[in-house]
Structure formats: C-alpha cells, structure tokens
N, C-alpha and C positions, 0 to 999 in steps of 0.2 A: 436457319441453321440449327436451332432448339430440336425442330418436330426430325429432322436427320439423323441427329446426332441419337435422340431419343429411339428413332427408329433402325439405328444402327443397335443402340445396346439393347433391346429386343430382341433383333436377332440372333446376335453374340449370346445372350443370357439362353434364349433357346438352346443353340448348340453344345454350350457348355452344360444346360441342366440334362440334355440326354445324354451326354456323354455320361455324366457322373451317376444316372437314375438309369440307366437302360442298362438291358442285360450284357453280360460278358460275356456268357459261352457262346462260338461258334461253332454249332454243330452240320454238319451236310447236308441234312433236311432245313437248317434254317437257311444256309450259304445257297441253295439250290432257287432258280428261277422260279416263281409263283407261277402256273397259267392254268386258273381254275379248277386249281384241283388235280390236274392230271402231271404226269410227269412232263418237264417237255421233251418237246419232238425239236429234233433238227435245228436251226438257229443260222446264230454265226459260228464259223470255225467246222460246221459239218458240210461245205459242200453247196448245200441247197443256199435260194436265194432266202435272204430276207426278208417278209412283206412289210412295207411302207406305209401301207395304204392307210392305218389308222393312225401315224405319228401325221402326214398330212390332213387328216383330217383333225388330227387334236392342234395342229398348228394354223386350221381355218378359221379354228373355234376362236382362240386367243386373236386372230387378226379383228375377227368381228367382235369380242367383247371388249378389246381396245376401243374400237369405234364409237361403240357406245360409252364409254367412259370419254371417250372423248366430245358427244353430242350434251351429253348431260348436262354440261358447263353453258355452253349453248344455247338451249333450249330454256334453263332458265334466265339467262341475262338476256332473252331474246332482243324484249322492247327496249334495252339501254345502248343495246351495242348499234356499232355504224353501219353503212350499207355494204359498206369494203369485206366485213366478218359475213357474211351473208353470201357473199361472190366466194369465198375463201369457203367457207359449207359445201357451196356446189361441187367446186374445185376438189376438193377433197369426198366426197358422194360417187362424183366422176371416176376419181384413181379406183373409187371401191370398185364401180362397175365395171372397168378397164380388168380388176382381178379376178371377180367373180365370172364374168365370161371366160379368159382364160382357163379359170379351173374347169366350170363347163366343156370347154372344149376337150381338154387333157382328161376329162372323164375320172375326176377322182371322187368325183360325189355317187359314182356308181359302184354297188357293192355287189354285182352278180359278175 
C-alpha cells in the first residue's frame, strides 16, 4: 500500500510541477502537430486514411516488453518455484506464439 501510494504522489507531484514550471503561451507552431520537421500532410479530419501501421507496431513492442517483465521474476526464482509455475511459463509462451503468428499473418511486421 506504502510503494502505491508513494507512487501515486510521484505522479501527481509530476503533473502539478509541469503545470506550474512549463510554459503558458500557446502559440500555432507550438499547438501544431510535430512530424519531423515538416508541416503535416493530411491526417484525421482531411479525408485520407490514417496509417496504423506504427501505433501497432508500438503496441507489439509493449506486448513483448510486458513479457519480459514478466519472465524476469521467473527466471530468477527458477530453482524454488514448483513444477505447476513451469507448466504455467509454457502456457503462457504458447498465448505469445498464438500472437506472434497472427501478426505474421495480418502482415504488420511488413513495411513495404
């Protein structure tokens, strides 16, 4: 409950120090979309589609850096934990493969 609580007023104390430290004008070049430098092109609201293709792949990333946060624990209690956590590893290995093929398939890992 401590390390929660603690890590709730971290993030609170962040929001409220930018608010009170960060700048106040809103000007059109800052209110305007960032993409590299150039102005943007097209979007939502003109028409053309939107491309996806890199919010799924930012949302592959987090699936598998979960995983790993989740093996980590794992890997080191290897030798103490029972046979049942070990069945429960596979079981969960398996779901990954179950998704990583999917995405293979749906072809989002391809950028041409």
């Amino acid at each position: 409950m401590i390390m929660l609580l603690v890590a709730l007023g971290i993030g609170i104390l962040a929001v409220i120090a930018s608010a009170i430290l960060g700048p106040k004008k809103a000007t059109r070049a800052k209110l305007m979309a960032y993409e590299s430098g150039n102005d943007p092109e097209g979007g939502v609201g003109t028409g053309q589609r939107f491309p996806v293709h890199f919010y799924l792949v930012a949302m592959l990333f987090i699936v598998f850096d979960i995983e790993t946060a989740f093996f980590y624990p794992l890997a080191v209690a290897y030798q103490k934990l029972v046979p049942f956590a070990f069945w429960e590893a596979l079981t969960f290995v398996g779901l990954l493969l179950v998704g990583y093929y999917y995405i293979l398939k749906k072809g989002v890992l391809e950028w041409a």
